[in-house]
C-alpha positions as CSV (number, residue, x, y, z in Angstrom):
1,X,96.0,117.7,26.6
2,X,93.2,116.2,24.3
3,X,91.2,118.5,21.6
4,X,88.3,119.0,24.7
5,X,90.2,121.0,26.5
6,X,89.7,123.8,23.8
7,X,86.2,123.3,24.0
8,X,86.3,124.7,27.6
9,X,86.9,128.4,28.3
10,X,89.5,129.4,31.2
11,X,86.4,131.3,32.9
12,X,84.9,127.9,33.6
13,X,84.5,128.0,36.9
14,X,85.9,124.0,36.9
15,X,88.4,124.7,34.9
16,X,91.6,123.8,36.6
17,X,89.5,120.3,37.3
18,X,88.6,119.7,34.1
19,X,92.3,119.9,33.0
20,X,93.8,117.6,35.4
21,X,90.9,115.1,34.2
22,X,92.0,115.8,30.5
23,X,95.5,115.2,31.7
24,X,94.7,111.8,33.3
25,X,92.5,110.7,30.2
26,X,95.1,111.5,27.7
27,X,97.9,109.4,30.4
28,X,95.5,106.8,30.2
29,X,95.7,107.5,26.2
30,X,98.9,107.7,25.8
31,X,99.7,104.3,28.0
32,X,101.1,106.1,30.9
33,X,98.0,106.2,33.6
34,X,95.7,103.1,34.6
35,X,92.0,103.2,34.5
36,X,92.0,102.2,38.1
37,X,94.4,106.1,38.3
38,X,91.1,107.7,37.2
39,X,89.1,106.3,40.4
40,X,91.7,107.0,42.6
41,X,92.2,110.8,41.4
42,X,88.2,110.9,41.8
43,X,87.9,109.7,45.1
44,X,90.8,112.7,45.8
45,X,88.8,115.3,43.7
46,X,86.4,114.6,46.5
47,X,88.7,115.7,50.0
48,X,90.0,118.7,47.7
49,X,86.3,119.8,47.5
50,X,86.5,119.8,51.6
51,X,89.5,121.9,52.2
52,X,88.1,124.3,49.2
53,X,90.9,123.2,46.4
54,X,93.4,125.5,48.2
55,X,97.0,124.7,50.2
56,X,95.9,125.6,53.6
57,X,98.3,125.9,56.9
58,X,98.5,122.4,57.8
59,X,99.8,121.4,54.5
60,X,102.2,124.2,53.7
61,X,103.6,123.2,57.5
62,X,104.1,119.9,56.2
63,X,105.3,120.6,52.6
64,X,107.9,123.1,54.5
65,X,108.8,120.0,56.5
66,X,109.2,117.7,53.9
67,X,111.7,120.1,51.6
68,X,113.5,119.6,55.3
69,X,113.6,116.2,55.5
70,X,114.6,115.8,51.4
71,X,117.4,118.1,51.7
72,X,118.7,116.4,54.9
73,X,118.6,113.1,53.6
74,X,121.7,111.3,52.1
75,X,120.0,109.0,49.2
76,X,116.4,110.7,49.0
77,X,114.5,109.3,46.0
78,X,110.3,110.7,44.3
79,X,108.7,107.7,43.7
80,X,106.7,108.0,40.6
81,X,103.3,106.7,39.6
82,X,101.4,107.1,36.4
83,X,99.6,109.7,38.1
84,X,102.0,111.8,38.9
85,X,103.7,111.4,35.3
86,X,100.5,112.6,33.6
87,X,99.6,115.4,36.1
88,X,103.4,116.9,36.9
89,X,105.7,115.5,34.9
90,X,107.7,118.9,34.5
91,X,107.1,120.0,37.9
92,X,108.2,116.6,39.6
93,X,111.7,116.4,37.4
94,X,111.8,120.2,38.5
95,X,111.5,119.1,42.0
96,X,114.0,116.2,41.6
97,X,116.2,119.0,40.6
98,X,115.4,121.6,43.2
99,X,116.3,119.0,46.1
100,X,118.7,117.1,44.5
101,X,116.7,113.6,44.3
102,X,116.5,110.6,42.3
103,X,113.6,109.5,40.4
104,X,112.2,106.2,40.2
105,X,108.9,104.6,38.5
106,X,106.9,102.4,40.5
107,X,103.8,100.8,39.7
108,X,100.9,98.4,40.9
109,X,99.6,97.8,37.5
110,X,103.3,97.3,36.5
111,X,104.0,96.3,32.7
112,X,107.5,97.4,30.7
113,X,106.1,98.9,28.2
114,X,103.9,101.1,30.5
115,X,107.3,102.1,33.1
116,X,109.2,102.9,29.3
117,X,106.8,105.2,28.9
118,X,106.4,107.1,32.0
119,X,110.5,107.3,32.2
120,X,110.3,109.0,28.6
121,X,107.8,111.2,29.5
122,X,109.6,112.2,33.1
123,X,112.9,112.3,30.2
124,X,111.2,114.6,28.1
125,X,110.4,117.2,30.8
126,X,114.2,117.1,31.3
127,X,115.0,114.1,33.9
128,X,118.7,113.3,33.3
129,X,118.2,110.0,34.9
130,X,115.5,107.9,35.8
131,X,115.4,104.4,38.4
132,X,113.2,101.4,38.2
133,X,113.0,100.3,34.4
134,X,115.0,97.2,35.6
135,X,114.7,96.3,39.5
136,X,117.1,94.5,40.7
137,X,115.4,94.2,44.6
138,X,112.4,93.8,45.9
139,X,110.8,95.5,49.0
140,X,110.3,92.9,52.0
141,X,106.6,92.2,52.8
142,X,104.7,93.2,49.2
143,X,103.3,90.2,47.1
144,X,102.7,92.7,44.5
145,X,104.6,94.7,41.6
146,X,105.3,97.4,44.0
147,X,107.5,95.6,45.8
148,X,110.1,95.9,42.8
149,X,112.3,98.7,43.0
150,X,115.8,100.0,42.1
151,X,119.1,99.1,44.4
152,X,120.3,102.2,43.9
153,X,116.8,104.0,44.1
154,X,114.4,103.3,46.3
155,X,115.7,100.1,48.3
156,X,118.9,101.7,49.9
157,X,117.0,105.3,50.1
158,X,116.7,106.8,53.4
159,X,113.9,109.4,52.6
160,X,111.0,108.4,49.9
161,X,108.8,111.2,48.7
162,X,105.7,108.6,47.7
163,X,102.7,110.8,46.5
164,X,99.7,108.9,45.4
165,X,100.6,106.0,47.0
166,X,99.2,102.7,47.7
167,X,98.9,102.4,52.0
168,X,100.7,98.7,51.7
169,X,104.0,99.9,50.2
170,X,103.9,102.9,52.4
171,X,103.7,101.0,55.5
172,X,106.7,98.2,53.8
173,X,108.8,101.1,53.7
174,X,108.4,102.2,57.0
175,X,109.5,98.7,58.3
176,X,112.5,98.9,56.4
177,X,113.8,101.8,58.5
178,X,113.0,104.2,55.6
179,X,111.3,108.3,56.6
180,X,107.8,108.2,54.4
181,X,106.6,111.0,52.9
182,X,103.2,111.5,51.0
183,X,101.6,113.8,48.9
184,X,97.9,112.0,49.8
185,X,94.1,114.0,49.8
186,X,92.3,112.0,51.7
187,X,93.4,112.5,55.6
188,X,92.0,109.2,56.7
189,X,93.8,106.7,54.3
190,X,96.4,104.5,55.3
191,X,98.8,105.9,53.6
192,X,98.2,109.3,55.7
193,X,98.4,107.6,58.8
194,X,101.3,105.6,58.2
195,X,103.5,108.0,56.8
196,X,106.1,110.6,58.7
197,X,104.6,113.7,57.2
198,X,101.4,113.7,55.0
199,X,101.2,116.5,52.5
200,X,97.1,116.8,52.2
201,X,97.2,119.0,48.9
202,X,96.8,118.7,45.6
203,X,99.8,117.6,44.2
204,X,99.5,120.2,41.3
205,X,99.8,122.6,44.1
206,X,101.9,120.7,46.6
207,X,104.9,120.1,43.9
208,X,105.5,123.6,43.1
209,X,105.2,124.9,46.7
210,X,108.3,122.5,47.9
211,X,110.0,124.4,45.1
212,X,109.5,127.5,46.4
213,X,109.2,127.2,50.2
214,X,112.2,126.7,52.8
215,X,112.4,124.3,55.2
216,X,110.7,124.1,58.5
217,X,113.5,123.6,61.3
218,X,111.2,123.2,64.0
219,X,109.1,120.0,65.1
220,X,106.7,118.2,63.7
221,X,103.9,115.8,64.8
222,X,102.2,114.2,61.8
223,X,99.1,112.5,63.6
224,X,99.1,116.7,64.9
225,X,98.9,117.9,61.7
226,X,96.3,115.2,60.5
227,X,93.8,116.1,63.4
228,X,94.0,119.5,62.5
229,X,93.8,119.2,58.8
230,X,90.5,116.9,60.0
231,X,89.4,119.6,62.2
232,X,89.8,122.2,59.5
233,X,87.6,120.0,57.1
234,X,84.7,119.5,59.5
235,X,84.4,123.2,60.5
236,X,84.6,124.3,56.8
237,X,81.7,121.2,56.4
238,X,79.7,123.5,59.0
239,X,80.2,126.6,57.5
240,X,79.2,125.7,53.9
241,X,75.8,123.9,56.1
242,X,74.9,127.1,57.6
243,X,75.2,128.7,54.1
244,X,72.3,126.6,52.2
């Protein structure tokens, strides 16, 4: 955390904002997050705003179906972002842990020296091993760095956790045969639509809650779950109208 978060009192009705900000600033610091990672967490900040920067129903459902899903799975695997490393780093290894997952680094804005730093970072939170400083495949269908990935990781997963994740590489995945989870804000993305189950939380929230919850053995309609989560959204968006 950099030296403003001591400027800023725990009363601060924004606090918990502010410090995932400070947390994404000091990634970007520290060589772990991109600049173009502090747009994208923005444009989330935004949808947490409409669902009142809570876990509601829809997305515990789907968190509780995703722990399924993980646990289930024969070669499940988190894909990692700079992102996530800067804003759950402990919590993510934790879940790696908790559902018996690999760990992998995967980036857009992909450079060695940046993916060294995000696997010592996942490393010093306790990560025994980490995927994807040396690819040896690519994923079918992606011109971009995303597209490299880990044989033993990603590419012969059957169940990829990808939270904040770029819609393109979600879909790629899908194509391959592979069950798509997200961890995504924004309902309408491609990502969202694309995957098997959308987790529309925070993912400061949505980590530690697949730590804690059980599965969900029952079914499970993702496009469901994203109308409702919509739904939810736009009556809250009433609500708050009626209010000023």
């Amino acid at each position: 955390m950099t030296d403003n978060m001591t400027d800023i009192p725990k009363s601060h009705p924004r606090y918990l904002s502010l410090k995932m900000r400070e947390s994404l600033v000091k990634g970007v610091e520290d060589g772990i997050t991109s600049m173009a990672g502090l747009i994208a967490h923005g444009r989330g900040e935004m949808f947490d705003y409409l669902i009142g920067e809570e876990t509601i129903s829809t997305a515990e459902r789907a968190e509780k179906k995703a722990v399924e899903e993980i646990i289930e799975a024969k070669n499940p695997v988190i894909s990692v972002n700079g992102n996530v490393a800067a804003l759950v780093p402990k919590e993510i290894v934790e879940l790696g842990k908790t559902l018996d997952t690999k760990l992998e680094v995967n980036l857009f804005h992909r450079i060695p020296e940046r993916v060294s730093k995000i696997k010592g970072a996942l490393e010093n939170n306790g990560a025994e091993e980490v995927f994807g400083l040396e690819p040896e495949e690519k994923i079918p269908g992606l011109d971009h760095k995303r597209a490299l990935c880990s044989h033993e990781g990603i590419y012969t997963s059957d169940v990829v956790l990808v939270p904040l994740e770029d819609g393109d590489r979600a879909e790629a995945l899908k194509k391959m045969g592979k069950k798509v989870i997200t961890i995504d804000l924004n309902p309408l993305s491609r990502t969202s639509r694309v995957a098997d189950i959308t987790i529309v939380d925070n993912i400061v929230r949505a980590v530690p809650n697949m730590m804690e919850f059980e599965p969900l053995y029952d079914d499970f309609d993702n496009d469901e779950n994203l109308k409702k989560t919509l739904l939810f959204m736009s009556e809250r968006l009433k609500n708050l109208s009626e209010e000023i």
